[in-house]
C-alpha distance (Angstrom), angle and dihedral (degrees) to the residues before:
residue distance angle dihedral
X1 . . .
X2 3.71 . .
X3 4.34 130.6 .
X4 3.78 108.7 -39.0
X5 3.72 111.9 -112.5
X6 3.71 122.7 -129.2
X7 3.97 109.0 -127.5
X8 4.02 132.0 -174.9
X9 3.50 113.1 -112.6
X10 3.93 86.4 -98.9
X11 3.82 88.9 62.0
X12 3.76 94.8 50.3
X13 3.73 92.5 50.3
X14 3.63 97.8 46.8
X15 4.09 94.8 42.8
X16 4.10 88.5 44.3
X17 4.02 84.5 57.0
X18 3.57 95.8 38.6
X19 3.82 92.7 51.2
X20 3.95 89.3 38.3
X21 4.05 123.7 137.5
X22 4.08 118.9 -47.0
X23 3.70 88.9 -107.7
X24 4.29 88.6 -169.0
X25 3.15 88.8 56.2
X26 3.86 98.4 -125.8
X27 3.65 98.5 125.3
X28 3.78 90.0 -122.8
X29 3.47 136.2 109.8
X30 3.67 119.1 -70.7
X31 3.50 124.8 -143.7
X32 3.50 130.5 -132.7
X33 3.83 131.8 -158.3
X34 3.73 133.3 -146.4
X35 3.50 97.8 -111.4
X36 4.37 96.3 54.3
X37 4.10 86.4 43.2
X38 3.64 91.8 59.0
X39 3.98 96.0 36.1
X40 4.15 88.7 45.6
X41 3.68 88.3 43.7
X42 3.92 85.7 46.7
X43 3.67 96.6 54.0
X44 3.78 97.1 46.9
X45 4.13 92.4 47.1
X46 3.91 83.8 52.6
X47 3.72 107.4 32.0
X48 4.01 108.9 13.6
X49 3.71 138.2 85.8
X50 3.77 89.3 -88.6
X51 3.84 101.3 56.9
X52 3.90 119.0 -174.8
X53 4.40 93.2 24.9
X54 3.12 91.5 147.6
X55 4.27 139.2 6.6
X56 3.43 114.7 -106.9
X57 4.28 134.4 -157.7
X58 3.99 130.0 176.0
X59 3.61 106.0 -99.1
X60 4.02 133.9 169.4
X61 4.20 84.7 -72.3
X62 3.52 95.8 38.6
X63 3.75 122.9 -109.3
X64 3.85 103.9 24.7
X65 4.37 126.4 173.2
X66 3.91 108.5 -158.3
X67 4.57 70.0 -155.2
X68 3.25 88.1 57.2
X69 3.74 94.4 63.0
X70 3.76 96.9 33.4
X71 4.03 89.6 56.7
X72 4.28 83.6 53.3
X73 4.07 91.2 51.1
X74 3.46 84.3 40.0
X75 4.10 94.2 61.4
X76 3.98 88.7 37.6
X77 3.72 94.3 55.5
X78 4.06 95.3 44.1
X79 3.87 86.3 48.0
X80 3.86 104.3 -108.8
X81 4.21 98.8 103.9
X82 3.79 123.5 39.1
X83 3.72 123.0 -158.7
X84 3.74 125.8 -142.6
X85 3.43 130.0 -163.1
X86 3.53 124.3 -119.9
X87 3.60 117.2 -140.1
X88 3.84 119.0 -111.6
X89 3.29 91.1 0.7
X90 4.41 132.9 100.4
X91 3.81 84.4 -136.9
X92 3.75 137.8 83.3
X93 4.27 134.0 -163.0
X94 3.74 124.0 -138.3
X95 3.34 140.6 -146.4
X96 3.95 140.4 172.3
X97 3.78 119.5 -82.3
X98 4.27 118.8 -135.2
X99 3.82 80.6 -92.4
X100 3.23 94.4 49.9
X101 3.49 103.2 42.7
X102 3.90 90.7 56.1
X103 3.83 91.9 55.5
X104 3.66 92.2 45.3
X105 4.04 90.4 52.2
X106 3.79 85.9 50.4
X107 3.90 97.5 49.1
X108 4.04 85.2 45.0
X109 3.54 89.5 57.5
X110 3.99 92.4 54.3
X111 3.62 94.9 51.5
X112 3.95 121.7 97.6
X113 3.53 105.1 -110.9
X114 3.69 89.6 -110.9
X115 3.54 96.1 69.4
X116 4.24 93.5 39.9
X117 4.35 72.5 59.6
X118 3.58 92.0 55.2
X119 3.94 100.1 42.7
X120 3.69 90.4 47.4
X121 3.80 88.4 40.6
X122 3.93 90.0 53.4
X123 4.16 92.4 41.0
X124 4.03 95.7 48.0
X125 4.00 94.5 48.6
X126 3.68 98.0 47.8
X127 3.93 91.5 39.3
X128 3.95 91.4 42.2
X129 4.09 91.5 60.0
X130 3.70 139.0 74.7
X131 4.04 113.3 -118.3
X132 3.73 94.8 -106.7
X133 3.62 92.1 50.1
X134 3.85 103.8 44.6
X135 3.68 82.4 56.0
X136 3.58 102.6 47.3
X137 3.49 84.9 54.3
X138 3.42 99.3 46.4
X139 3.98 87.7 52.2
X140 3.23 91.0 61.2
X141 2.97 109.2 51.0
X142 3.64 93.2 44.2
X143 3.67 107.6 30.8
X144 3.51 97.2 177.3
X145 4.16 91.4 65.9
X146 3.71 91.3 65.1
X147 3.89 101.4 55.7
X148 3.74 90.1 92.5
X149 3.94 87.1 36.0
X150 4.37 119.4 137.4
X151 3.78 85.2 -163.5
X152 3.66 107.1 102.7
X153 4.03 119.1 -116.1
């Protein structure tokens, strides 16, 4: 596995959500993009156990941490995230490397099972709706997020 690496609470968070359940059930990796990392980081800074994570401003996607992003760079460059391009597009997913993953099972195992509910909470909504719908929904719920929004009314 390799020397375990000591993270903020920021990192553990975001690599606990990153590595979070195979929610299509294929037992593989599942890969995140940029825009459900910063809404599932959004919704646990706002609504979650760990309120104020991370800073967030309306941006063209809604509620958007420049943080957020750094802490995912972060956990690529110190080997615990990978990024993979997506073809055609300016934009890449993420997911949890072995390393990673084995640091992320061993934070999960140290959180109360309240805030395991939350992260997996957080992960499953974001992951379980289209772009356009996640956010719609996160619009309206927090109106303020969308002022900046390229997503038309």
């Amino acid at each position: 596995m390799g020397e375990k690496v000591l993270l903020s609470e920021r990192e553990k968070w975001l690599l606990v959500f990153l590595d979070g359940p195979d929610l299509a059930g294929g037992g593989g990796k599942e890969w995140v993009d940029p825009i459900r990392i910063q809404k599932g980081m959004f919704l646990l800074s706002m609504r979650g156990p760990s309120k104020e994570l991370f800073e967030f401003s309306p941006y063209h996607w809604g509620p958007f941490s420049k943080d957020v992003t750094e802490t995912v760079r972060s956990l690529v460059k110190r080997g615990l995230a990978v990024r993979k391009p997506v073809e055609g597009r300016s934009w890449s997913v993420y997911s949890t490397t072995d390393t990673g993953h084995s640091q992320a099972v061993s934070y999960r195992e140290a959180l109360s099972e309240s805030h395991r509910g939350w992260i997996d909470g957080a992960r499953e909504y974001v992951l379980g709706k289209s772009f356009v719908g996640l956010l719609r929904e996160i619009y309206d719920a927090y109106p303020d997020y969308a002022s900046r929004s390229l997503l038309a009314p």
